[in-house]
C-alpha positions as a Markdown table, in Angstrom:
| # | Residue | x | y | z |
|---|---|---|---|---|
| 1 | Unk | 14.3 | -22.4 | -24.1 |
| 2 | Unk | 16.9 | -20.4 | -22.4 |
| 3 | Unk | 14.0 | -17.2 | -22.0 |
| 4 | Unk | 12.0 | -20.3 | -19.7 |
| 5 | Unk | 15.0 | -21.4 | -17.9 |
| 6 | Unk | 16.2 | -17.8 | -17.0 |
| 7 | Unk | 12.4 | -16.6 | -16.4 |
| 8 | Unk | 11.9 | -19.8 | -14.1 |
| 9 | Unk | 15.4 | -18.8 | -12.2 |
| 10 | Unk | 14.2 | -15.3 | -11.9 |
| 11 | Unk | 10.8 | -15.3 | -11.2 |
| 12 | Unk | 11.6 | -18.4 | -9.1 |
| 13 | Unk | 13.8 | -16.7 | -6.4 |
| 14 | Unk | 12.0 | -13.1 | -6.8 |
| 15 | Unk | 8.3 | -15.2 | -6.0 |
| 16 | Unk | 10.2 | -17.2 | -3.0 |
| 17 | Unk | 11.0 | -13.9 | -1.5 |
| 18 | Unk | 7.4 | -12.6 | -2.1 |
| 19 | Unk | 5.8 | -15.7 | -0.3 |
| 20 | Unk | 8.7 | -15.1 | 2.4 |
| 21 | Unk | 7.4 | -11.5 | 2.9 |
| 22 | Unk | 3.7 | -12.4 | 2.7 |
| 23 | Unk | 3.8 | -15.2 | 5.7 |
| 24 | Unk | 3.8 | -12.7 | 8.8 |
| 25 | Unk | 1.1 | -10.4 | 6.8 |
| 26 | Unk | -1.4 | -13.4 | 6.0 |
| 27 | Unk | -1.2 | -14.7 | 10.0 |
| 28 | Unk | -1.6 | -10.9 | 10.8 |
| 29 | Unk | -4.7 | -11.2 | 8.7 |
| 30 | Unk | -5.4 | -14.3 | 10.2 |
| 31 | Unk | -5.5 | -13.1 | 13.9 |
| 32 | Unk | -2.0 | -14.4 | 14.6 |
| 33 | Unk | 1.1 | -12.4 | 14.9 |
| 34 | Unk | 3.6 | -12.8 | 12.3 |
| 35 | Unk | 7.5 | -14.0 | 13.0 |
| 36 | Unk | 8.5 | -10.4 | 12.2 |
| 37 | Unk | 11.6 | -11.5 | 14.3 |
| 38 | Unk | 12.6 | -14.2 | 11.9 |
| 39 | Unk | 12.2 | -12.7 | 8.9 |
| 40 | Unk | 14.0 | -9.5 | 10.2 |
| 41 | Unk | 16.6 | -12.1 | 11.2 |
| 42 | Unk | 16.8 | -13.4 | 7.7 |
| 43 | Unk | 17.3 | -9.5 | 6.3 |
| 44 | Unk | 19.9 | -9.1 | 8.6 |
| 45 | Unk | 21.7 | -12.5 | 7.3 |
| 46 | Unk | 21.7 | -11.2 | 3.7 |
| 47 | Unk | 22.7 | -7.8 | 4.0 |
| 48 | Unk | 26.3 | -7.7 | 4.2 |
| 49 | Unk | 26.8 | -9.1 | 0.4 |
| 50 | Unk | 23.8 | -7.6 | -0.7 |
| 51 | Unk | 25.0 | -3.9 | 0.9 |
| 52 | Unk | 28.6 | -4.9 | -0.9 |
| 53 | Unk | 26.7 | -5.4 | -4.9 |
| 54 | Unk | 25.2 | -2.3 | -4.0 |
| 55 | Unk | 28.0 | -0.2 | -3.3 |
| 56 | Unk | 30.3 | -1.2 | -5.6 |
| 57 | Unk | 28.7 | -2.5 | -8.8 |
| 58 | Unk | 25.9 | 0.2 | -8.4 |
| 59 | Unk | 27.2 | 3.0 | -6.5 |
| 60 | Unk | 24.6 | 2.9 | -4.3 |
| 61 | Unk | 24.1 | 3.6 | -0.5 |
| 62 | Unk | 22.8 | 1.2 | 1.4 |
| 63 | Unk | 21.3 | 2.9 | 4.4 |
| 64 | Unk | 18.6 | 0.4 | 5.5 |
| 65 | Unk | 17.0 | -2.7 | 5.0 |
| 66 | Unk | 13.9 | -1.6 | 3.3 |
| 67 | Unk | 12.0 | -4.1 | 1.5 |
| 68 | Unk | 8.5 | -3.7 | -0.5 |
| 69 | Unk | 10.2 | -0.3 | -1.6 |
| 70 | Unk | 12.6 | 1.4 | -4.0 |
| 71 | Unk | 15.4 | 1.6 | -1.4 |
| 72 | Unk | 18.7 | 1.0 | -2.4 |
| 73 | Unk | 18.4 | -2.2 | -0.7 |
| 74 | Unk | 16.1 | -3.1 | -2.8 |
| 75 | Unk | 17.4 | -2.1 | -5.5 |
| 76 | Unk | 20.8 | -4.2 | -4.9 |
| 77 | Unk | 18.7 | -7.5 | -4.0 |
| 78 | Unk | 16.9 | -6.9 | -7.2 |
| 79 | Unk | 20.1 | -6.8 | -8.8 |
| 80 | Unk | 21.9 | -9.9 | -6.6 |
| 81 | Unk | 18.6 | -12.2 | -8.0 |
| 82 | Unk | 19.3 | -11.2 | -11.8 |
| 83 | Unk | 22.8 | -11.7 | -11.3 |
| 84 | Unk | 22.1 | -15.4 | -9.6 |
| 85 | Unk | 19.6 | -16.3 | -11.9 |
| 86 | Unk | 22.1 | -15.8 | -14.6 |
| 87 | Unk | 24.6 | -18.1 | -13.2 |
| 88 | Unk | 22.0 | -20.8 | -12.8 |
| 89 | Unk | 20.7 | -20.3 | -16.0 |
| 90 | Unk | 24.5 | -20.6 | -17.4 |
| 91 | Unk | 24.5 | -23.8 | -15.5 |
| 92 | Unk | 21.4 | -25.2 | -16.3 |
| 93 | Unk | 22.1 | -24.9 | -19.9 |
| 94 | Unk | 25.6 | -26.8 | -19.6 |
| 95 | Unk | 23.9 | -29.6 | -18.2 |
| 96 | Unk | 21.1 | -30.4 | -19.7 |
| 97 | Unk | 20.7 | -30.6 | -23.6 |
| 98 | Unk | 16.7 | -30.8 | -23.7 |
| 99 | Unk | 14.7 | -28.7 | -26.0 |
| 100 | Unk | 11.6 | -28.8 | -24.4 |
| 101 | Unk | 10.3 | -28.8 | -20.4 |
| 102 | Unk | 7.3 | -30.8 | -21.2 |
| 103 | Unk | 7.2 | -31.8 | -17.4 |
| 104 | Unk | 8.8 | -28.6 | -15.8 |
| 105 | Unk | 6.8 | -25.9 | -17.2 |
| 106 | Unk | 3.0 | -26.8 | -15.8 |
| 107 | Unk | 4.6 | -27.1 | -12.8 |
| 108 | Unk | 6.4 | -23.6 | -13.1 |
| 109 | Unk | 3.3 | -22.0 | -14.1 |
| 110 | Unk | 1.4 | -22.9 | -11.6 |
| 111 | Unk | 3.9 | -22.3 | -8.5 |
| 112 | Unk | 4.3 | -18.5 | -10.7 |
| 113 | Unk | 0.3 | -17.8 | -11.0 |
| 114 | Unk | -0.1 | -18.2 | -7.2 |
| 115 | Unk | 2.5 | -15.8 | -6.4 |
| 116 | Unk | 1.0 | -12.8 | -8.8 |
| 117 | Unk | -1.9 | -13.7 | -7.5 |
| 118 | Unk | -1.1 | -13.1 | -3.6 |
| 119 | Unk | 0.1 | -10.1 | -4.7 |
| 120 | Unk | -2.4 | -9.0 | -7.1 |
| 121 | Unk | -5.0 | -10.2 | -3.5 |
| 122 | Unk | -2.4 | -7.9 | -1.6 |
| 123 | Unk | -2.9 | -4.5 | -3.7 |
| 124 | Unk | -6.1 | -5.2 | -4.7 |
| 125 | Unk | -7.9 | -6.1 | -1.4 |
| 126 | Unk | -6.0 | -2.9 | 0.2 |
| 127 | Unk | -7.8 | -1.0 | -2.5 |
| 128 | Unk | -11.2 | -3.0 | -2.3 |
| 129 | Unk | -11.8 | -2.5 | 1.1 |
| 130 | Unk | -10.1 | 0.9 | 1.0 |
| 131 | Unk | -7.2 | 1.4 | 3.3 |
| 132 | Unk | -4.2 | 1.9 | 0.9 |
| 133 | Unk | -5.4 | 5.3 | -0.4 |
| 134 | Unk | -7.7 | 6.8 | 2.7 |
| 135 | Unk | -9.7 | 9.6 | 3.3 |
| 136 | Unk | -7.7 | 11.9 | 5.6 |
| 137 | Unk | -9.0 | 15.0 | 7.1 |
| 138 | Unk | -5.9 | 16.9 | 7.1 |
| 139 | Unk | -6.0 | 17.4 | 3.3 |
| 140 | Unk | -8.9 | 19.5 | 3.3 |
| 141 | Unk | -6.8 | 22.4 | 5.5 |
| 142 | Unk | -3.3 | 21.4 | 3.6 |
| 143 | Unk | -2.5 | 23.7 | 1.0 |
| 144 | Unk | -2.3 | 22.2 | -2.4 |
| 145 | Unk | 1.5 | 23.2 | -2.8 |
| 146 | Unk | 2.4 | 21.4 | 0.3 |
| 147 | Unk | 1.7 | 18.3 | -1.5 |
| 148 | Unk | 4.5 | 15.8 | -2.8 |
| 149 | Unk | 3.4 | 14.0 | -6.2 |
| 150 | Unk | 2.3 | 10.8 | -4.2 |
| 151 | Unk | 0.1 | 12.9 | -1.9 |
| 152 | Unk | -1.8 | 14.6 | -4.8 |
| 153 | Unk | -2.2 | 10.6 | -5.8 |
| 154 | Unk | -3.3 | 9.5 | -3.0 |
| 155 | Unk | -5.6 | 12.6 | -2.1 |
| 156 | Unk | -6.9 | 11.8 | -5.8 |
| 157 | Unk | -8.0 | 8.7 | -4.9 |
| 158 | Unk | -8.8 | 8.7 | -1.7 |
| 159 | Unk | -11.7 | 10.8 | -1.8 |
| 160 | Unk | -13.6 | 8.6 | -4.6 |
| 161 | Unk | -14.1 | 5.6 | -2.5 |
| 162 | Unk | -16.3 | 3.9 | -5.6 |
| 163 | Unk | -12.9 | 4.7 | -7.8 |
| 164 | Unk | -10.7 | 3.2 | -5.2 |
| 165 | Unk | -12.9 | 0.0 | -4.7 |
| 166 | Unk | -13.0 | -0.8 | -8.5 |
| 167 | Unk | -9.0 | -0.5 | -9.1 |
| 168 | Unk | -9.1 | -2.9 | -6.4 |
| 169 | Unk | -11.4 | -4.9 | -7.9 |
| 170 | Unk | -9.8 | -5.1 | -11.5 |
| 171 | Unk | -6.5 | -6.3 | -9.4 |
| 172 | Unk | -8.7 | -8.8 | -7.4 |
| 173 | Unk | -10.6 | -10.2 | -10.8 |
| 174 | Unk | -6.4 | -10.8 | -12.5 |
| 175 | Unk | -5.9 | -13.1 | -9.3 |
| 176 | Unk | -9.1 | -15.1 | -9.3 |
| 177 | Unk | -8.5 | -15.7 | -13.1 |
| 178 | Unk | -4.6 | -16.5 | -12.2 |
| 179 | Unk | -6.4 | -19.9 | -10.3 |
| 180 | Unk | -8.1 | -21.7 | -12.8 |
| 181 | Unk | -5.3 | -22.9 | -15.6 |
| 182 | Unk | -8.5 | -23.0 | -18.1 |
| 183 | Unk | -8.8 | -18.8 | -17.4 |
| 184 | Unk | -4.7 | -17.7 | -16.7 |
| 185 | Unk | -4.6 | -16.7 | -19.7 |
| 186 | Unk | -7.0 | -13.8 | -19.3 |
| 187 | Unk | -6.0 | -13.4 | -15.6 |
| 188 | Unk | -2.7 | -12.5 | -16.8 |
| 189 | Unk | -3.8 | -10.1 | -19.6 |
| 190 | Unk | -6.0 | -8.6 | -17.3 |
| 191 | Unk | -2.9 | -8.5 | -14.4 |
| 192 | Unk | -0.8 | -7.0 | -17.5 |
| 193 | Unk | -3.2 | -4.3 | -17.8 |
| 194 | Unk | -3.8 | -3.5 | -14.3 |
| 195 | Unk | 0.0 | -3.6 | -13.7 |
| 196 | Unk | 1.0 | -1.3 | -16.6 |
| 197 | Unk | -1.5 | 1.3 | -15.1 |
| 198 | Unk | 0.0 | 0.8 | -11.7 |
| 199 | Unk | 3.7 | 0.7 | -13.2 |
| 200 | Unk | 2.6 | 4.2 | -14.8 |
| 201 | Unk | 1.7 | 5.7 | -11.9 |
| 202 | Unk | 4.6 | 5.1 | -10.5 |
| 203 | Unk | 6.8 | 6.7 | -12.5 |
| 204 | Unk | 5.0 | 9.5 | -13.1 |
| 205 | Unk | 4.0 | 10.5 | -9.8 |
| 206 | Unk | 7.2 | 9.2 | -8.4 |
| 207 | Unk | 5.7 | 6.7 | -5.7 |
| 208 | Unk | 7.8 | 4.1 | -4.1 |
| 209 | Unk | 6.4 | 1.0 | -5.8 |
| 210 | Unk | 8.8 | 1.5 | -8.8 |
| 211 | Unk | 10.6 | -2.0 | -8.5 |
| 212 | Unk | 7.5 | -3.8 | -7.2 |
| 213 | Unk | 5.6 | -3.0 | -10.0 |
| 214 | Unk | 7.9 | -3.4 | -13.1 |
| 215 | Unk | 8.8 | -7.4 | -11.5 |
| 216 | Unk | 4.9 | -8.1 | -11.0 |
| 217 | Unk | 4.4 | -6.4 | -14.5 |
| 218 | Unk | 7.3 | -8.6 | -16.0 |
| 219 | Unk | 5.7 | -11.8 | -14.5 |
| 220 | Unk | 2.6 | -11.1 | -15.8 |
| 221 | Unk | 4.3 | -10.8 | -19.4 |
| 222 | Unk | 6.3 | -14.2 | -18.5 |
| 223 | Unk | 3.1 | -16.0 | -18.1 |
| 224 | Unk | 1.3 | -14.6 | -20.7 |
| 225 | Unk | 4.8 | -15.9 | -23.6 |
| 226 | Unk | 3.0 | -19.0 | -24.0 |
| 227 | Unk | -0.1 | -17.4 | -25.5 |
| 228 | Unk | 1.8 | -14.4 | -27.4 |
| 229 | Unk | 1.3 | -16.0 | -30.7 |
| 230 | Unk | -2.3 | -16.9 | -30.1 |
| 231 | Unk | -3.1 | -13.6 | -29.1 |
| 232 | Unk | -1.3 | -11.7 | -31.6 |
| 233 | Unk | -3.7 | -14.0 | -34.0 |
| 234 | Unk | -6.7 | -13.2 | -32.7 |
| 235 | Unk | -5.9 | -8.9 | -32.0 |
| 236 | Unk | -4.5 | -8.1 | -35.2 |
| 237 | Unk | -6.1 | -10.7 | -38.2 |
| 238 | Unk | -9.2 | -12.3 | -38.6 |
| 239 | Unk | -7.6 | -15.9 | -39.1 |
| 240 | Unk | -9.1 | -18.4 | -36.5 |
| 241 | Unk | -7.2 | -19.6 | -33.4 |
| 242 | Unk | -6.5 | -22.8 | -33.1 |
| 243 | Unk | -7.3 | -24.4 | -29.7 |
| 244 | Unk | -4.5 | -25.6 | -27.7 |
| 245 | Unk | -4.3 | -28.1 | -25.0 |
| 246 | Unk | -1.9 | -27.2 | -22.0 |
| 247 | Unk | 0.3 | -29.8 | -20.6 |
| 248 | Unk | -1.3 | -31.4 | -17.5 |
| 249 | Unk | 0.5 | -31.5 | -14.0 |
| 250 | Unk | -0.5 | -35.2 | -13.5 |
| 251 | Unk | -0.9 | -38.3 | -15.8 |
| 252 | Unk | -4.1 | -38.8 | -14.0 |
| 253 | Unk | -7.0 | -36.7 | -14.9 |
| 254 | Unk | -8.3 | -37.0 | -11.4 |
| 255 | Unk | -4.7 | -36.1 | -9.5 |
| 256 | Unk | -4.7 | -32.8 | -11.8 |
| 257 | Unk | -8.3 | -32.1 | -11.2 |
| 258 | Unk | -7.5 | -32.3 | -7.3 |
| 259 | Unk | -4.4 | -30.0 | -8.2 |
| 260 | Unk | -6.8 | -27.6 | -10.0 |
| 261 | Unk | -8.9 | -27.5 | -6.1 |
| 262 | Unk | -5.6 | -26.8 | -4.5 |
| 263 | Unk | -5.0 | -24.0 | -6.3 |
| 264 | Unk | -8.2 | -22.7 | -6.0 |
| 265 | Unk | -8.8 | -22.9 | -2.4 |
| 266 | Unk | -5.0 | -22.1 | -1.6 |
| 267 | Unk | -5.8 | -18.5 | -3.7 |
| 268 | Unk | -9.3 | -18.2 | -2.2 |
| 269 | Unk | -7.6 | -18.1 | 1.6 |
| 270 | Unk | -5.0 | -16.3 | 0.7 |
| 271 | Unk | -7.4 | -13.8 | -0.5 |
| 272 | Unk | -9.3 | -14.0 | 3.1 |
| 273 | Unk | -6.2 | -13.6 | 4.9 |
| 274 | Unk | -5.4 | -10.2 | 2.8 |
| 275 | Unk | -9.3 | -9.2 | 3.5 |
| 276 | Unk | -9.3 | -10.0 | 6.9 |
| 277 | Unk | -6.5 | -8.1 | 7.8 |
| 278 | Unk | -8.0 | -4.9 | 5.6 |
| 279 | Unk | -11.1 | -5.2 | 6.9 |
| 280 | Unk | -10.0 | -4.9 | 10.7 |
| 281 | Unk | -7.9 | -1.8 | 9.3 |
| 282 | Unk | -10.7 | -0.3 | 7.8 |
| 283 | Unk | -13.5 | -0.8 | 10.6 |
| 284 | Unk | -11.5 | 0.4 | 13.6 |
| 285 | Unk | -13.5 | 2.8 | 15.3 |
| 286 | Unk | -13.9 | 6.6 | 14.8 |
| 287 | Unk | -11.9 | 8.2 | 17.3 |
| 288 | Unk | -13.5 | 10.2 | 19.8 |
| 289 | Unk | -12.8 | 13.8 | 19.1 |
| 290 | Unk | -12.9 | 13.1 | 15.8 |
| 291 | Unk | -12.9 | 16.1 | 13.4 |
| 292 | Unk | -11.4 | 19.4 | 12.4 |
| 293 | Unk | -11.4 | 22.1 | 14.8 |
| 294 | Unk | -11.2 | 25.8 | 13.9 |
| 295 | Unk | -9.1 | 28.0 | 16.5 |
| 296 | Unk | -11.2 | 30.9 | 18.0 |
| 297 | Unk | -8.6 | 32.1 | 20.4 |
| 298 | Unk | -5.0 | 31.0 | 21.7 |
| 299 | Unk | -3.1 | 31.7 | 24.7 |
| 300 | Unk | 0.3 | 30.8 | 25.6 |
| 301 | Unk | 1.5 | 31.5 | 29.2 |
| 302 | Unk | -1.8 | 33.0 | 30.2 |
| 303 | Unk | -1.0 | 35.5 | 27.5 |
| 304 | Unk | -3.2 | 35.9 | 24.7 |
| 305 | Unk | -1.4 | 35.3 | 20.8 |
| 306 | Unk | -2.9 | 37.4 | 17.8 |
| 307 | Unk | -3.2 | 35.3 | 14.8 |
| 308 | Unk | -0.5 | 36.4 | 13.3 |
| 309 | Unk | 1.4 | 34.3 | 10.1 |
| 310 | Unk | 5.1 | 35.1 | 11.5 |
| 311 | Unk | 3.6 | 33.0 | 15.3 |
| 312 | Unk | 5.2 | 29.6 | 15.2 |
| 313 | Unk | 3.9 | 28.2 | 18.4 |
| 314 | Unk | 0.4 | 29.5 | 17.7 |
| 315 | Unk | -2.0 | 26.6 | 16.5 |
| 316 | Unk | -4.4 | 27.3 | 13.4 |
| 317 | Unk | -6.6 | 24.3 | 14.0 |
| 318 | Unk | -6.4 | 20.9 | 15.1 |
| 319 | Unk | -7.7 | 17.7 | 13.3 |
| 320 | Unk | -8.4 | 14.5 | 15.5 |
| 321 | Unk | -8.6 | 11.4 | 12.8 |
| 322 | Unk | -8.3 | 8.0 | 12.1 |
| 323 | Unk | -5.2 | 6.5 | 12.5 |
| 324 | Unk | -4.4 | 4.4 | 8.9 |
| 325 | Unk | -0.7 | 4.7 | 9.0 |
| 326 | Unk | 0.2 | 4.3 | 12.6 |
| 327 | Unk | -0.4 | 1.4 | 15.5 |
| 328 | Unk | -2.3 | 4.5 | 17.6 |
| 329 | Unk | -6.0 | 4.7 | 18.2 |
| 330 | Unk | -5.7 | 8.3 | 17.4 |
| 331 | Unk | -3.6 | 10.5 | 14.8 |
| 332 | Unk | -3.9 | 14.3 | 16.1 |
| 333 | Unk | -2.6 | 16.8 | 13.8 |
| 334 | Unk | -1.8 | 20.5 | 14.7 |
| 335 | Unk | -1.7 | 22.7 | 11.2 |
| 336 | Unk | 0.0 | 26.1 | 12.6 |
| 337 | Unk | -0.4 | 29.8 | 11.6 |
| 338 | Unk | 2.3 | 29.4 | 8.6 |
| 339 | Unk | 0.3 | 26.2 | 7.7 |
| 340 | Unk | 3.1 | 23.7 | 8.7 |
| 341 | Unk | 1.8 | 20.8 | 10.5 |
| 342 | Unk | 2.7 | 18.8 | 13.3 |
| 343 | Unk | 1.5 | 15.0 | 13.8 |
| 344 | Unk | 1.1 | 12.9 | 16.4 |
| 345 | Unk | 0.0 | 9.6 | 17.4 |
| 346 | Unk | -2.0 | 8.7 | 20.2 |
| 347 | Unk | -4.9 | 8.1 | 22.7 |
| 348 | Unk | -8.2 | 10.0 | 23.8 |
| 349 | Unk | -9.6 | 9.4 | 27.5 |
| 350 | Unk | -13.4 | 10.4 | 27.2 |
| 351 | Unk | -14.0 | 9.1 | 30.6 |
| 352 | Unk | -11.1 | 11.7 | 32.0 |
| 353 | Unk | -10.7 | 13.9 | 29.0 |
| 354 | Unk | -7.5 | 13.3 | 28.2 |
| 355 | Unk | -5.5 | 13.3 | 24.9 |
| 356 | Unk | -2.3 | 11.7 | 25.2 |
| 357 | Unk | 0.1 | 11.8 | 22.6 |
| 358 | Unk | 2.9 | 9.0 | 22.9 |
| 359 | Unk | 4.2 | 9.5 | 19.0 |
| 360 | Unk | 5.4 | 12.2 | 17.0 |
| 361 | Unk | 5.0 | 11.5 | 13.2 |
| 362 | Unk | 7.5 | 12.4 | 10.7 |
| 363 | Unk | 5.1 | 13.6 | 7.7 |
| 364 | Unk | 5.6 | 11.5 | 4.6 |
| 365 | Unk | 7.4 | 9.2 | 6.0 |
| 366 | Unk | 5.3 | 8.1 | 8.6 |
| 367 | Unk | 8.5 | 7.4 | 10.9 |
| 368 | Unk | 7.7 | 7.8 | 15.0 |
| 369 | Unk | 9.5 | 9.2 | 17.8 |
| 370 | Unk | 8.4 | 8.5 | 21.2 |
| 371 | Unk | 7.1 | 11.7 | 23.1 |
| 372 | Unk | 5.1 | 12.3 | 25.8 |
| 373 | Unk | 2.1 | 15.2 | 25.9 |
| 374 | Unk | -0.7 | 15.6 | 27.8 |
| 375 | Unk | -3.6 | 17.9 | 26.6 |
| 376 | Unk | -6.7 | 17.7 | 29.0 |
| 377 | Unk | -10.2 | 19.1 | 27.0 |
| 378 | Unk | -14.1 | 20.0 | 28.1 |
| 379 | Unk | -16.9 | 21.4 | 26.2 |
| 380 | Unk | -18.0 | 25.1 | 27.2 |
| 381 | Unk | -21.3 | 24.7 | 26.1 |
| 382 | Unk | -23.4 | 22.3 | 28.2 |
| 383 | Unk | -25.3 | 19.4 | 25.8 |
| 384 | Unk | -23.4 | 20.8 | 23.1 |
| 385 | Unk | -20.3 | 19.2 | 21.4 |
| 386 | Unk | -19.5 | 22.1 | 18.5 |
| 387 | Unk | -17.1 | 23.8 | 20.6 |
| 388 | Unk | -14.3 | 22.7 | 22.4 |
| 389 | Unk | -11.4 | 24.2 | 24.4 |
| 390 | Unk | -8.3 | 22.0 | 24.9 |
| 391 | Unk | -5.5 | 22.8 | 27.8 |
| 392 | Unk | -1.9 | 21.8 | 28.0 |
| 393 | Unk | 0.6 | 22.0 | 30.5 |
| 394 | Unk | 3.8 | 21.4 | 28.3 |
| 395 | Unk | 3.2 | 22.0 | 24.4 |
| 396 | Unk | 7.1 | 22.6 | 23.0 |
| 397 | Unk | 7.6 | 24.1 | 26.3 |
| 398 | Unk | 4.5 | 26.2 | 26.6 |
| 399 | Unk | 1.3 | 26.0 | 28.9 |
| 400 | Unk | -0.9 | 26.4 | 26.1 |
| 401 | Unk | -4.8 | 27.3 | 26.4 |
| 402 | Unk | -7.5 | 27.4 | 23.5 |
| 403 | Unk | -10.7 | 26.9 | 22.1 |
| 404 | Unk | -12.1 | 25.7 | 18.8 |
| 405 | Unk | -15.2 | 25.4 | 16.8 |
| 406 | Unk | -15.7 | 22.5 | 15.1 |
| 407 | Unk | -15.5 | 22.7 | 11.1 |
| 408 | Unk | -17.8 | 20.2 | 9.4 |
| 409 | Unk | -15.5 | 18.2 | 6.6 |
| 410 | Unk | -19.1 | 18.3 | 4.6 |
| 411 | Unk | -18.7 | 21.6 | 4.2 |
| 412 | Unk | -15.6 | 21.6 | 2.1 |
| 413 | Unk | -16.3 | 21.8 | -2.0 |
| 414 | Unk | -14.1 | 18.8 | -2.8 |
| 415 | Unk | -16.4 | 16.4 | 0.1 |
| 416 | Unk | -20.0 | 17.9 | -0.3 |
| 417 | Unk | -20.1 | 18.3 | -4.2 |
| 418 | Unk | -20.8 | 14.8 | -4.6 |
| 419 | Unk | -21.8 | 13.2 | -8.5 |
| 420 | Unk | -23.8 | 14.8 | -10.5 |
| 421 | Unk | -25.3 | 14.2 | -13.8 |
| 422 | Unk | -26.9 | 16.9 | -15.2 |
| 423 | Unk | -24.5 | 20.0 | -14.9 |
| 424 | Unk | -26.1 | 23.0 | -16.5 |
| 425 | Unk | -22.3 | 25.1 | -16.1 |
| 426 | Unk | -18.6 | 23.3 | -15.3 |
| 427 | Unk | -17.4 | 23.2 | -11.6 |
| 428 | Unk | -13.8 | 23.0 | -12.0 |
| 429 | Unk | -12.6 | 25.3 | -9.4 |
């Protein structure tokens, strides 16, 4: 009894903050835009105490008011809701003597299925209609140790869109299941599962989804107590299991039927508001330019640059792509001679040819700074669009001039090898 009362206090405050969170992404989804001011607001309100637990029962730094991360924000709120649902728990026990929560617990079930369900709808569509882990050109030209443990990940799956859509649709089949009381059982064994893979991950490849995942991986586990027993039965001896009958949320069969549709149709839009939003995401147009481009020749000042390893300002090629992780229609990436890049985000003027880059990108972090570049471009080859030469009056301080040849990504091994299944030798390069 005390495991329900502290898992309902728990779960209870850590699934009110989830559907807090979720509101401006499902009217985002929905066409609308989200009060991103109010619930900023509301960060803003709780920081001070939770930025105090943090710093001196955890000895952490509060820098920011992350959430949906592993800040140390996080982290502390994390920590503030165990430490509340403790004391209500503490409470809750002095005051009432009952053994059972007959009444309580449908009720506490079903409020807890829809919230891992939103957010099994809210990894799993991102991974169904696959935004969360894209395809991004500027990984074929990276060099492998450039990578950070996330970015091999996300490379990983990223280029098996077939892989990526299935995760997303083992996530997506847990939250259906979660909707139905007569199936939560198996959509919490099948969350479990899903979750423990996810929580895995993220350990091991050190991605910042640790705290998400281990409190969406302990609800599933607090939803599935109930059926512990049964299932422990029916894995590990060959006794039969007993049918039982779960407590109803109404008296009337026909009020908890009508409950049942609720449930249903409340998941079911939730799930359109989280496709909706990934599906304009994933079918914004293919940005003109679009591509890698191979540097033939480079000129700074009107004075031509050798490609030498040691130039710094000297561009190696340039990618135009799509732009997942930024508001821009256009992310333009410069990879120079020593194989650093540079990103930006931006616009393309076809009409004018103009490339106008209003966003520099902190790589990895995805954080932008305002700047303002103008690079002007025309084809030298009439009717053809294979080669390209791109001008700019104030690149880092230079008046830059070059052209490029455009590199098909088919051409790479890891794109055109494709699946295969008769393999006479191995092709593990």
């Amino acid at each position: 009894m005390i495991g329900f009362r502290l898992g309902t206090c728990y779960f209870g405050t850590f699934g009110l903050v989830i559907a807090v969170g979720l509101i401006p992404v499902l009217l985002a989804g929905a066409g609308v835009d989200g009060p991103w001011s109010t619930l900023r607001g509301l960060i803003h309100l709780v920081r001070p105490p939770i930025e105090w637990v943090g710093r001196n029962l955890l000895g952490l730094r509060v820098e920011s008011a992350q959430v949906g991360s592993d800040s140390a924000f996080q982290w502390s709120a994390l920590y503030c809701i165990a430490l509340l649902s403790l004391v209500m728990t503490a409470v809750w026990s002095a005051f009432d003597k009952r053994q059972r929560h007959d009444r309580l617990q449908p009720w506490v079930w079903t409020v807890l299925r829809l919230v891992l369900a939103a957010a099994m709808f809210y990894f799993g569509m991102a991974k169904l209609i696959p935004t969360q882990m894209p395809f991004v050109l500027n990984r074929l030209v990276e060099p492998f140790g450039n990578f950070s443990p996330t970015g091999v990940l996300w490379a990983q799956v990223g280029i098996s869109q077939p892989y990526q859509i299935m995760l997303g649709a083992a996530e997506v089949l847990g939250g259906l299941l979660l909707l139905v009381p007569r199936t939560a059982a198996a959509g919490a064994l099948v969350c479990a599962f899903d979750l423990t893979q996810v929580f895995i991950l993220n350990m091991t490849y050190d991605i910042r989804l640790k705290s998400v995942s281990s409190q969406l991986l302990l609800l599933s586990l607090f939803l599935l107590a109930p059926y512990a027993r049964r299932l422990l039965v029916a894995v590990f001896t060959d006794r039969v299991v007993p049918a039982t009958a779960s407590a109803p949320l109404f008296d009337n069969p026909r009020a908890t039927r009508a409950a049942v549709a609720v449930q249903v149709v409340v998941g079911l839009g939730l799930l359109a508001a989280f496709g909706g939003q990934g599906w304009q995401q994933f079918t914004r147009p293919t940005p003109n330019l679009y591509g890698i481009w191979q540097v033939d020749g480079f000129s700074a000042e009107g004075y031509r640059r050798d490609p030498l390893l040691t130039d710094e300002l000297r561009w190696r090629r340039v990618v135009f792509d799509r732009p997942f992780l930024m508001s821009d229609p256009v992310m333009v990436t410069v990879q120079h001679m020593d194989d650093s890049f540079e990103v930006f985000g931006g616009t393309i003027d076809p009409a004018r040819h103009f490339v106008d880059l209003t966003n520099r990108v902190e790589l990895g972090s995805y954080e932008e700074t305002p700047t303002t570049i103008r690079l002007t471009y025309w084809w030298p080859d009439e009717g053809s669009t294979e080669r390209i030469v791109i001008d700019g009056a104030d690149f880092s301080g230079h008046e830059i001039h070059a052209w490029f040849t455009r590199l098909d990504p088919a051409s790479f091994p890891l794109v055109e090898r494709g699946f295969n299944w008769v393999q006479e030798r191995p092709n593990n390069r």
